[in-house]
OpenMM code with the backbone's topology and positions (N, CA, C; nanometers):
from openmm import Vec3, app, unit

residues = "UNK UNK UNK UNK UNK UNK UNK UNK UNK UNK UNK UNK UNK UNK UNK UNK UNK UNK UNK UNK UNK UNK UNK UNK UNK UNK UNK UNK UNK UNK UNK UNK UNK UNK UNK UNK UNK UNK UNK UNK UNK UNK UNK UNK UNK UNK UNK UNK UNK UNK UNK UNK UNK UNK UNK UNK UNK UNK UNK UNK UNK UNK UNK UNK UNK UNK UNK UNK UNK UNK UNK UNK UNK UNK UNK UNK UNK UNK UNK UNK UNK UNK UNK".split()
positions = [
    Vec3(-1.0976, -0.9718, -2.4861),
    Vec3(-0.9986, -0.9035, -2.4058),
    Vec3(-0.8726, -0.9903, -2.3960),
    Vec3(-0.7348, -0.9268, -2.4527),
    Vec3(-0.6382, -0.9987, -2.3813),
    Vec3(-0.6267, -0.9775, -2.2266),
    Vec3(-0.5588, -1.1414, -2.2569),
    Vec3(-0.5552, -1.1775, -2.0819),
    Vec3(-0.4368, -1.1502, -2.0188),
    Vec3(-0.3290, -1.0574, -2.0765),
    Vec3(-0.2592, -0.9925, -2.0304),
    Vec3(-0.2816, -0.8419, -1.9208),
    Vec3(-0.4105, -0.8120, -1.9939),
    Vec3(-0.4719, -0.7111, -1.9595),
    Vec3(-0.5279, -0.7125, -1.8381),
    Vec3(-0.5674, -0.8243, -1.8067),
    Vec3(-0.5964, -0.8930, -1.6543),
    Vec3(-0.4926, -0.8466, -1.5729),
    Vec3(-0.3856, -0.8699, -1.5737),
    Vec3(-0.2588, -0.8208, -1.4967),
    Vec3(-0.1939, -0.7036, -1.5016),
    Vec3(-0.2047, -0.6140, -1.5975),
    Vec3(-0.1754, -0.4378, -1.6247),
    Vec3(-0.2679, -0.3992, -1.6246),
    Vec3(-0.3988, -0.3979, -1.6619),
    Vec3(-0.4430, -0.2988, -1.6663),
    Vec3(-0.4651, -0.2094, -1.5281),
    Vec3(-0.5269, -0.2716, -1.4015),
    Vec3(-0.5003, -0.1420, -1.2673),
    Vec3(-0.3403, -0.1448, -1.2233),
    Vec3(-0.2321, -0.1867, -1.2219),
    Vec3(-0.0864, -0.1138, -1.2333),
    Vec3(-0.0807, -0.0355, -1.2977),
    Vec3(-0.0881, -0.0099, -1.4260),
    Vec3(-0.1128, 0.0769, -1.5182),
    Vec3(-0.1461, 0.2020, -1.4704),
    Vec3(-0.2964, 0.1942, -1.4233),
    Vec3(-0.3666, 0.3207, -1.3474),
    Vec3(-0.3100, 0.3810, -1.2846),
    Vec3(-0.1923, 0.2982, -1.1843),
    Vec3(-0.1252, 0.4055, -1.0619),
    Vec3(0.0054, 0.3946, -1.1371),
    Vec3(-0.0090, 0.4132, -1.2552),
    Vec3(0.1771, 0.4149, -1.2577),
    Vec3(0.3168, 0.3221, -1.2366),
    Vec3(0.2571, 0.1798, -1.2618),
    Vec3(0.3425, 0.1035, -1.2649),
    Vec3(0.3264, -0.0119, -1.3269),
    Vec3(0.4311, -0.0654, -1.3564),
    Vec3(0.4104, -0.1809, -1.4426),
    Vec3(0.3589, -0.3454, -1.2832),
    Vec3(0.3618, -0.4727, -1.4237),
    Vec3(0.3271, -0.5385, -1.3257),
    Vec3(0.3854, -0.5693, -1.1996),
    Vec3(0.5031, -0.5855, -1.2202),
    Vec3(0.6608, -0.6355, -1.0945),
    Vec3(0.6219, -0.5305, -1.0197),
    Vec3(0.6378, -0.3944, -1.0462),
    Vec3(0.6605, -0.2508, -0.9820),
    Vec3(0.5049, -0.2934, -0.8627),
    Vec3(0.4093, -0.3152, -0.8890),
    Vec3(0.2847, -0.3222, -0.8244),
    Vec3(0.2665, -0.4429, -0.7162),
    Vec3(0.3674, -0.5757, -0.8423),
    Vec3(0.3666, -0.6479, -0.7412),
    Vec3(0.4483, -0.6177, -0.5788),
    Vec3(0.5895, -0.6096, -0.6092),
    Vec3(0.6404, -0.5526, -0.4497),
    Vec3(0.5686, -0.5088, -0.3945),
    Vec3(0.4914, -0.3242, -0.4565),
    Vec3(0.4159, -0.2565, -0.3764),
    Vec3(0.3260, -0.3087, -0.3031),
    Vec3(0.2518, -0.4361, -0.3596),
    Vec3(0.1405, -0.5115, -0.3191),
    Vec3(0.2064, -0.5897, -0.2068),
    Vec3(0.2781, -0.6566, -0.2512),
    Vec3(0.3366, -0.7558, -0.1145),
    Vec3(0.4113, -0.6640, -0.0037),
    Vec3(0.4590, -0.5874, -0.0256),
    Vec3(0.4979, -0.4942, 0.1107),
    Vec3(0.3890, -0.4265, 0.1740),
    Vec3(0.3115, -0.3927, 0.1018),
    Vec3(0.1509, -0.3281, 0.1686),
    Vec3(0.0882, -0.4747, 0.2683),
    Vec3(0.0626, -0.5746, 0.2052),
    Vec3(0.0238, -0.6867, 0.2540),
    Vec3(0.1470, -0.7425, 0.4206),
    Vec3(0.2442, -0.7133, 0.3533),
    Vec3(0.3520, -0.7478, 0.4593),
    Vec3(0.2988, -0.6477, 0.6075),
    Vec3(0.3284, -0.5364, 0.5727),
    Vec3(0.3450, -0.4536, 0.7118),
    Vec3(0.1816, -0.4819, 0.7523),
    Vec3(0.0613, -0.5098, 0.6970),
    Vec3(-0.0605, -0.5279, 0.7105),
    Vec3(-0.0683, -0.6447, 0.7889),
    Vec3(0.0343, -0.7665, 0.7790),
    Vec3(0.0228, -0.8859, 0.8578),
    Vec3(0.0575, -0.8322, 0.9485),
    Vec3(0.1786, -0.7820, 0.9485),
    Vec3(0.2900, -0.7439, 1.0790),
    Vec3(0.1972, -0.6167, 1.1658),
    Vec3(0.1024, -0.5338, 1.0985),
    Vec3(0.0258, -0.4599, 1.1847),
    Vec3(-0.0606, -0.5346, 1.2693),
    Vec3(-0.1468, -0.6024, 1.2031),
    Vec3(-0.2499, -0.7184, 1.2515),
    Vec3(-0.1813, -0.7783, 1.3848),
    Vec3(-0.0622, -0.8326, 1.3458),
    Vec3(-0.0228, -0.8976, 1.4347),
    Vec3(-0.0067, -0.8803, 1.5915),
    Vec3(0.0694, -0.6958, 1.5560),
    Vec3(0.0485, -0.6042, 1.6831),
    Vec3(-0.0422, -0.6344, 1.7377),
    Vec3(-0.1506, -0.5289, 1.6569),
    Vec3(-0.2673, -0.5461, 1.7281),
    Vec3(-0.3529, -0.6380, 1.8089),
    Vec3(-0.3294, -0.7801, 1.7283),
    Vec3(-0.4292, -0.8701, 1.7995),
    Vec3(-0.2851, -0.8977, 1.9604),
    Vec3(-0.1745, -0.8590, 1.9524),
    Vec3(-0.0965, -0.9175, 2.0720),
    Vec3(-0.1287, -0.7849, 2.1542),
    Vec3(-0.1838, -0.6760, 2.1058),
    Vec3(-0.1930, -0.5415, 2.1949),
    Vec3(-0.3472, -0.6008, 2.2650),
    Vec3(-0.4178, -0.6938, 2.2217),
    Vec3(-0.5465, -0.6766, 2.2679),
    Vec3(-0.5453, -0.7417, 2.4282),
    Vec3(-0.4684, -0.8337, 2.4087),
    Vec3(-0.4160, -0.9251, 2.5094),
    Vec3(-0.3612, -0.8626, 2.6500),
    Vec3(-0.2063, -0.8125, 2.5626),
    Vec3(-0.1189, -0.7244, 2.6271),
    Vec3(-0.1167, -0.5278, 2.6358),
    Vec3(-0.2081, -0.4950, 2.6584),
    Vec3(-0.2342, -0.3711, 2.5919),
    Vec3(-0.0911, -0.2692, 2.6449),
    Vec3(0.0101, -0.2789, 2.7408),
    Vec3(0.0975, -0.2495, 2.7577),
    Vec3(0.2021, -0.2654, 2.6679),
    Vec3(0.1903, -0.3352, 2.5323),
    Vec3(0.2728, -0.3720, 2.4335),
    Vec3(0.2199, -0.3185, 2.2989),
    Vec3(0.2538, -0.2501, 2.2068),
    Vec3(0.2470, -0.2220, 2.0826),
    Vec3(0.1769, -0.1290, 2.0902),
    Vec3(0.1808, -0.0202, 2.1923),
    Vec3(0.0656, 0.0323, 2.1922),
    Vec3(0.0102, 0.1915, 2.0449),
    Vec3(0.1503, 0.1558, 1.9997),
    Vec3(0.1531, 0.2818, 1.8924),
    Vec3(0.1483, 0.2072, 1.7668),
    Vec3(0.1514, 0.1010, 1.7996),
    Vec3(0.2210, 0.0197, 1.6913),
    Vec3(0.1542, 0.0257, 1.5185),
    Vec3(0.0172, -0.0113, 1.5659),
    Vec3(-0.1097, -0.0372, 1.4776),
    Vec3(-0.1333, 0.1169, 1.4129),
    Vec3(-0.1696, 0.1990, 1.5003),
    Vec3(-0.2085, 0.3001, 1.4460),
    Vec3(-0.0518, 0.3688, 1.3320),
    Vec3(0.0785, 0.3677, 1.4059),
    Vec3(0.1432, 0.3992, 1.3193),
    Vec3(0.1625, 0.3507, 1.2136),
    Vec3(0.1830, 0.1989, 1.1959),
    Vec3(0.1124, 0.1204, 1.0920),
    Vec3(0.0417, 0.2059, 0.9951),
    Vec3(-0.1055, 0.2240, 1.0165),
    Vec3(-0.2298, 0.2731, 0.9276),
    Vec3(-0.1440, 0.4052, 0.8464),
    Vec3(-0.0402, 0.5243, 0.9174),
    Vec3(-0.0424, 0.6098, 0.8914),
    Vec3(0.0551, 0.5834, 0.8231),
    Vec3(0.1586, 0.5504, 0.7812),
    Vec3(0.2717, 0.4941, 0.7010),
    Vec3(0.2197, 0.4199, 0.5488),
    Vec3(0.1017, 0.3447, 0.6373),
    Vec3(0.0524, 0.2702, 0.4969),
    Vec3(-0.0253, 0.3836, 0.3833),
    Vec3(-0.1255, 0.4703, 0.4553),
    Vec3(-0.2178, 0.6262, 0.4267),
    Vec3(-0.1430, 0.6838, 0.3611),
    Vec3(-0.0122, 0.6945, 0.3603),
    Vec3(0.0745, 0.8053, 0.3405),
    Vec3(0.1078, 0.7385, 0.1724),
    Vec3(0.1502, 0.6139, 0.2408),
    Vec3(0.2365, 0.5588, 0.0788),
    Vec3(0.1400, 0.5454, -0.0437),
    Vec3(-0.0187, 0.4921, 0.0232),
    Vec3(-0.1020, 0.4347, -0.0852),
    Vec3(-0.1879, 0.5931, -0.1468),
    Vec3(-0.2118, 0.6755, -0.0650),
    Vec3(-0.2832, 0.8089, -0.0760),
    Vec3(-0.2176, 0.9267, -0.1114),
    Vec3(-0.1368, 0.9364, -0.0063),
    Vec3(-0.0463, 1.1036, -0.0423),
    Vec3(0.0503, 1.1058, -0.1147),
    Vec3(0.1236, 0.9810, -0.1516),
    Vec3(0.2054, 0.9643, -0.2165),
    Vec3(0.2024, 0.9937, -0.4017),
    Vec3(0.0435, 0.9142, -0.4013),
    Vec3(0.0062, 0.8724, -0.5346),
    Vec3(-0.0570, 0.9793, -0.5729),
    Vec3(-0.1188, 1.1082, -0.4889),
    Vec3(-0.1408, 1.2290, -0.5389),
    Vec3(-0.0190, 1.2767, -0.5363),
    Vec3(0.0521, 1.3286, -0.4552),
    Vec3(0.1648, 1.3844, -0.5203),
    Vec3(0.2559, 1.3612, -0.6594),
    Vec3(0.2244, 1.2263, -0.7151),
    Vec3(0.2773, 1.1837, -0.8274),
    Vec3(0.1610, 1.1620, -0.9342),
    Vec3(0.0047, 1.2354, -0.9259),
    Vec3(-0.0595, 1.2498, -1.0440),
    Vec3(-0.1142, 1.3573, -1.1167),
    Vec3(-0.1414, 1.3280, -1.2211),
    Vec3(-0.1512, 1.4438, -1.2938),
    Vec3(-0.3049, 1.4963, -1.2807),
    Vec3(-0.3503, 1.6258, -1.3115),
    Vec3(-0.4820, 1.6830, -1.2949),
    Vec3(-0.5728, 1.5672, -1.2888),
    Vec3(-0.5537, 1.5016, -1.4418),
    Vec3(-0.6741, 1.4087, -1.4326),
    Vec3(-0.6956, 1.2978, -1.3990),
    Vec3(-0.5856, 1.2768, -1.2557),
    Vec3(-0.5959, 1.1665, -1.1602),
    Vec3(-0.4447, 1.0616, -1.2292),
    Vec3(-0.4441, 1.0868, -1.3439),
    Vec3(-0.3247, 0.9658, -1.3637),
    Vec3(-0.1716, 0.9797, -1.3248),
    Vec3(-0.1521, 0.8227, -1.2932),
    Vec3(0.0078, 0.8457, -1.2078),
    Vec3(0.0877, 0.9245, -1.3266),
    Vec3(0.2157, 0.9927, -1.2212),
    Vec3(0.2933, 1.0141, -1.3370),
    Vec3(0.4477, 0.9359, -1.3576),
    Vec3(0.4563, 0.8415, -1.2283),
    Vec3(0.5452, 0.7756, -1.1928),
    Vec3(0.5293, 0.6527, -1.0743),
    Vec3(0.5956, 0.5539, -1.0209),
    Vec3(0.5632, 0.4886, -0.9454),
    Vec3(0.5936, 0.5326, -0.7633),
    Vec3(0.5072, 0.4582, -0.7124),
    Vec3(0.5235, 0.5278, -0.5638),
    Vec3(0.6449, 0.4564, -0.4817),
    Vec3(0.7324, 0.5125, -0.4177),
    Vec3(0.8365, 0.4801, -0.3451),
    Vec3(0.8180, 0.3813, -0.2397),
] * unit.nanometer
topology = app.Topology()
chain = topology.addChain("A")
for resn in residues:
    res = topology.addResidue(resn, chain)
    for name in ("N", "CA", "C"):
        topology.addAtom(name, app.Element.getBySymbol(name[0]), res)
C-alpha cells in the first residue's frame, strides 16, 4: 500500500482532499474543546452556558451528518466538500 494512501484515502470518502479535511477536522475538534469547555464550567456554574453544549452538538450534527447527505450521491459518495 502506498503510504500516501494513509492520508486520502477516508478524505476521499467524504469528498475532500487532504487540507480540505484537515480544517474540517481541526474546526470540528476546535468547537469540541470550546463545547467541553462550556460544559465542564456549566457543571460548576449551571446558571452559565446553559444552551451552550447542547447547541454545540447540533451545529456540529448538522455539519458532519446533514450536510454530507445533502452533498452525496445514491450510493453514499460525497459529491463535493462540506462547508
Amino acid at each position: 500500500m502506498n503510504p500516501i494512501h494513509l492520508f486520502t484515502r477516508h478524505p476521499a470518502t467524504v469528498g475532500e482532499s487532504y487540507g480540505e479535511h484537515f480544517l474540517a477536522a481541526m474546526g470540528f475538534s476546535l468547537r469540541m474543546l470550546l463545547g467541553g469547555i462550556a460544559c465542564l464550567v456549566h457543571a460548576f456554574l449551571p446558571f452559565l452556558f446553559v444552551k451552550t453544549g447542547s447547541d454545540m452538538i447540533r451545529v456540529l450534527h448538522d455539519r458532519m451528518v446533514v450536510n454530507r447527505r445533502r452533498h452525496s450521491l445514491p450510493d453514499g459518495n460525497a459529491v463535493e466538500s462540506r462547508a
